[in-house]
VOSEDO-844457 format. One record per residue: residue in one letter; x, y, z of N, C-alpha, C in turn. Coordinates in pm, whole numbers, plus 50000, padded with zeros to 5 digits. Layout:
<tortis>
AXYZXYZXYZ;...
</tortis>
This chain:
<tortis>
X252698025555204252478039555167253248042355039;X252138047554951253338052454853254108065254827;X255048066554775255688080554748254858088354638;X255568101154656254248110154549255508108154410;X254988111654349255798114954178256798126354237;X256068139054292257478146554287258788144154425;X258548133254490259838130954544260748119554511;X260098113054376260678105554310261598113554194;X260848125754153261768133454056263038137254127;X263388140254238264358153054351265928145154317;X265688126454314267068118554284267588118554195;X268888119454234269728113554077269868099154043;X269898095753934270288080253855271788078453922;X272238067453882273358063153885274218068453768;X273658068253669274088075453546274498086453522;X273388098153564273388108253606274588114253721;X275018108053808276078108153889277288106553782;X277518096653755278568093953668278888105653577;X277838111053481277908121353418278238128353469;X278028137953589278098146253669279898146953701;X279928131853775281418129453831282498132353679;X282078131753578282588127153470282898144653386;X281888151553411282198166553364283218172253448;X282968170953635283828174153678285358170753628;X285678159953647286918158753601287328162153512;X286578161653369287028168053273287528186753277;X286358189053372286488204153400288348209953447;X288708197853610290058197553696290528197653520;X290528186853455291848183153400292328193653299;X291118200353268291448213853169292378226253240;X291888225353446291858239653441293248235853554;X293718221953540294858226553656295888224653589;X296258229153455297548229453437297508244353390;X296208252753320296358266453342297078270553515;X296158266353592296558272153734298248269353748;X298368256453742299868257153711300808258153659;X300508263853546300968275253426301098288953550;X299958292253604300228305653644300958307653771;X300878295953826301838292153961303038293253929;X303758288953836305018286353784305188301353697;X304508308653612304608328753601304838333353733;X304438330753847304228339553934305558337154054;X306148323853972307298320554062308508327753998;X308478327153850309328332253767309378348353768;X308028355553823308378368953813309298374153958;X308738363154058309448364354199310958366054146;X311378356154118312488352554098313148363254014;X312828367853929313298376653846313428394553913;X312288389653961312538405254070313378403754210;X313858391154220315508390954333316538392454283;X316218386854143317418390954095317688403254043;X316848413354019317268424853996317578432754149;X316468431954233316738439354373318418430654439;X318948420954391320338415454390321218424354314;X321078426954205321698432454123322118448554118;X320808454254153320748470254191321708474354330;X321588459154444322708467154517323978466454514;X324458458154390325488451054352325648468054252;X325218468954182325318485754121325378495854198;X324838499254295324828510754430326338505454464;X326368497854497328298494254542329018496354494;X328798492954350329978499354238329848513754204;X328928517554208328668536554208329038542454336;X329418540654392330398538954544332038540854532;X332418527754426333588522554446334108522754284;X333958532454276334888535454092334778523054043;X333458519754014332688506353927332858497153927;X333518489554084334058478754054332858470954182;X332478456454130331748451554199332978440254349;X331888441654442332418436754566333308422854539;X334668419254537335238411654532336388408654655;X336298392554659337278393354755337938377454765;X338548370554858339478358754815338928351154803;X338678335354721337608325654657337878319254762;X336148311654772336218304054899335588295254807;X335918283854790334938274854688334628278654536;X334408269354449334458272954314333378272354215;X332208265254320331088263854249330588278954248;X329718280054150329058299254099328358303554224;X328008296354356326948300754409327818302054559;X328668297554593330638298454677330658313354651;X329868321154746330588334254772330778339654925;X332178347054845332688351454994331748360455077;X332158352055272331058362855331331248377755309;X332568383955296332608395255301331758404555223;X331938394855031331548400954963329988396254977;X329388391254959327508392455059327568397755125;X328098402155227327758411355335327888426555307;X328798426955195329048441855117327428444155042;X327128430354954326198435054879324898438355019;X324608432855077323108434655175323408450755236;X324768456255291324918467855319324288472755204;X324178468655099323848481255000322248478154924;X321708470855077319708475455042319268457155004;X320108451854982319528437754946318978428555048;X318378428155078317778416555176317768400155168;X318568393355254318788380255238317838368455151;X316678371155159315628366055057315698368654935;X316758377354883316728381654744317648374654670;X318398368654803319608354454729319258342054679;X317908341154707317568328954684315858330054583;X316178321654500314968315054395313948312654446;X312838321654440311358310254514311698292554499;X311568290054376311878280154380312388264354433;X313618272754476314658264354527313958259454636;X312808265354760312598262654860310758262254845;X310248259354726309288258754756307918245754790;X309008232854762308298220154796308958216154944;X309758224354986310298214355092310418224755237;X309378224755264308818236755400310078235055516;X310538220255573310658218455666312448221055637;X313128222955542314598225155539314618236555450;X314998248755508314878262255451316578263955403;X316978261755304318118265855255318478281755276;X317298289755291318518304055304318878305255439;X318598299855525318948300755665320138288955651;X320138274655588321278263655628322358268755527;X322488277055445323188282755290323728294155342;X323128306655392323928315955426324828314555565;X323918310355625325488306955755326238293155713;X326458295455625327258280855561328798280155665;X329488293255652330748284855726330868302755743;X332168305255855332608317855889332858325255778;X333838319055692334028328855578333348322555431;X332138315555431331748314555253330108317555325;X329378319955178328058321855238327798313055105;X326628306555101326258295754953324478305054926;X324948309354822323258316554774322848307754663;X321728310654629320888302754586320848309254404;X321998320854362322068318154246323848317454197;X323988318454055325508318954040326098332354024;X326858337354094327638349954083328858351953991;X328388358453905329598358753842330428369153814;X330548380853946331628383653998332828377454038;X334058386453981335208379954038335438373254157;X336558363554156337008363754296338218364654326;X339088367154436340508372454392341288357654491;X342488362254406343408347454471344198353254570;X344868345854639346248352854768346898363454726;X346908368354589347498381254570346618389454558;X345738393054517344488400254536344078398554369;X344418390054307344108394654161343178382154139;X342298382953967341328377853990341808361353956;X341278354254064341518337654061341558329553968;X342808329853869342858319153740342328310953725;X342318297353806341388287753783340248284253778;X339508297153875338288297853798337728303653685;X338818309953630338558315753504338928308253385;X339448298653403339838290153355338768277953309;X337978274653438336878267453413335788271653365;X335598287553321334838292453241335178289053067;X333678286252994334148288052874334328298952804;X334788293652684335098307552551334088318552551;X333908330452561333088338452540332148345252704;X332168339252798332148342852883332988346352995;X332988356353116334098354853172333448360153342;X334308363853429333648367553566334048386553585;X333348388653617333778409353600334098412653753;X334628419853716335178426053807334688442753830;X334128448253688334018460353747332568457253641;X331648465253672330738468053584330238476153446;X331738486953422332268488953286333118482253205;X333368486253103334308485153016334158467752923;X333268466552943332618451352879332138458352758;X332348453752622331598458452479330658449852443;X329868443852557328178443352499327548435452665;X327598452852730327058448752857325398443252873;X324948445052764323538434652790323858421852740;X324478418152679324728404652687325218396052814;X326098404852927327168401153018326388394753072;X326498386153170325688380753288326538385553451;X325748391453516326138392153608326038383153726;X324638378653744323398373553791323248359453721;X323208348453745322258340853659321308330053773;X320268324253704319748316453764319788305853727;X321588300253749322078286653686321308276153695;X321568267053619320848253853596322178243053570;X321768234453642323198222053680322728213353576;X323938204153536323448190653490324668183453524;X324328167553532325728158653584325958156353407;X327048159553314327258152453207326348163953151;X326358158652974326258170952866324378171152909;X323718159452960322468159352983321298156753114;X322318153353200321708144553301320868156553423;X320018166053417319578173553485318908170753618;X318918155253612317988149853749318458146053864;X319768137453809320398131053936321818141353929;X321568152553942323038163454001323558161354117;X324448156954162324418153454307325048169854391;X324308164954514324528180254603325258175354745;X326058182354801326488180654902325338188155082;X324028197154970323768209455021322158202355104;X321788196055014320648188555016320088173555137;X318998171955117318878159055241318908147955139;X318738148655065318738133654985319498132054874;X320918149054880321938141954800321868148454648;X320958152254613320718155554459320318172854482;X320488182254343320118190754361318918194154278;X318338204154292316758207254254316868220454130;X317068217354017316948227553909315848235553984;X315758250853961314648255153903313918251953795;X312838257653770311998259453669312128247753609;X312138235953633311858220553540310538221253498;X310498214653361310038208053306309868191053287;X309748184853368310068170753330311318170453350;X311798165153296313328162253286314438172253225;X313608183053160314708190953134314138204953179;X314908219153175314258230253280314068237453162;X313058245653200311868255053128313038265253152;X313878273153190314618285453184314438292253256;X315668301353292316348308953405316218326653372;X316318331153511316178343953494318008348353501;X317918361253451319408363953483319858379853455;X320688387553578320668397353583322538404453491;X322268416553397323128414353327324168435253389;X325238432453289325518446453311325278458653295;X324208455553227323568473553194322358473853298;X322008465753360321428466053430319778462453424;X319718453353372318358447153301317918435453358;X317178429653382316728418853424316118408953335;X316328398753287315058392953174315048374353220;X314258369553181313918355553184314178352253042;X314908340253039315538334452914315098317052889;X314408313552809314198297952778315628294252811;X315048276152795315978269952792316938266052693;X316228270252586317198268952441317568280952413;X317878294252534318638303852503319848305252601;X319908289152660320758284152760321888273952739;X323198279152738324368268252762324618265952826;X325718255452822326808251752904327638264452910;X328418264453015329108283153041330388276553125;X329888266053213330878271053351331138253053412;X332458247753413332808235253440333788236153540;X333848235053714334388236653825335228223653839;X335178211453772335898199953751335228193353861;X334048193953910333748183954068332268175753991;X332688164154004331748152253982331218157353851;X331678162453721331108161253621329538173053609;X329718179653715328438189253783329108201353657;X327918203053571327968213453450327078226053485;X327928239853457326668251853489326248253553373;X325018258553354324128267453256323598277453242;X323878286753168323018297553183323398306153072;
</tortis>
């Protein structure tokens, strides 16, 4: 029996497939780094809006307390080592525990949720997921030398939210970025982590696309990475802050 002509037209070639298979891909390869262009905007605006809803109740506290932000005795020296008291001051004042932490930080790894293993870190420290750079006070109540010490030239840790002469510059807030050494952004080692290393935000390859960071006048902005230093050296394993 033979076939008619038009159910010989209905197939594709082998060729024809190929072509086909061959536009598609070209199509993916154009359109998934837009999509993940906009995946990575939409993580950065998250992020930027915790850190201001961080920041605003960190301001409601000090409009409270004759302008001075929640401080209290250092429990640890890395930027993200804050005392429970003082977290627990800031959430009294409207912040919600999700606002401590970076989309980011938790968004490839479903099954180990850092704001739940980070904030009940120990009775008295809570570990958030950005760097605070509020004071912290030593056994006398005044603010802790040595970590001010491990800050560099031109930056410092506040204590009150006036009297700084160029409070948009200040950082209150940042959304630090680690490196082991003047460059090494990959292998940071973490004590916090399952496999030991810590997880920049916002990477790029090997080096990070830039941090959001909340300042003293009360502004919020996202900053590249080449509007990012070195700031902050705690002396532990060569682990460098940025921001």
């Amino acid at each position: 029996m033979r076939k008619s002509a038009g159910s010989r037209g209905t197939a594709f070639t082998l060729i024809e497939l190929l072509v086909v298979i061959a536009i598609i891909a070209i199509l993916a390869g154009m359109l998934l780094p837009a999509l993940s262009e906009a995946k990575e905007k939409a993580v950065r605006a998250r992020c930027l809006s915790n850190t201001r809803q961080f920041g605003m109740a960190v301001m409601m506290y000090a409009n409270e307390n004759r302008d001075y932000v929640p401080a209290h005795t250092v429990n640890g020296r890395w930027l993200w080592d804050v005392p429970r008291p003082t977290a627990d001051a800031i959430t009294n004042h409207g912040a919600t525990r999700s606002v401590f932490y970076c989309p980011s930080v938790r968004a490839s790894v479903k099954e180990y949720d850092p704001e739940v293993e980070w904030w009940d870190y120990s009775p008295s420290r809570r570990i958030i997921g950005y760097g605070w750079l509020g004071a912290r006070l030593d056994s006398s109540g005044r603010p802790d030398p040595q970590m001010a010490s491990f800050m560099y030239p031109g930056k410092q840790f506040h204590l009150r939210i006036t009297g700084h002469t160029n409070p948009a510059m200040a950082e209150l807030i940042v959304d630090a970025l680690l490196s082991r050494g003047a460059n090494d952004f990959v292998g940071v080692p973490s004590d916090l982590t399952r496999d030991g290393l810590h997880k920049n935000p916002n990477r790029k390859g090997a080096f990070p696309g830039g941090g959001n960071a909340f300042f003293l006048d009360g502004h919020g902005a996202w900053r590249t990475f080449k509007l990012i230093h070195e700031r902050y050296n705690p002396q532990d394993r060569d682990v460098r802050w940025w921001f």
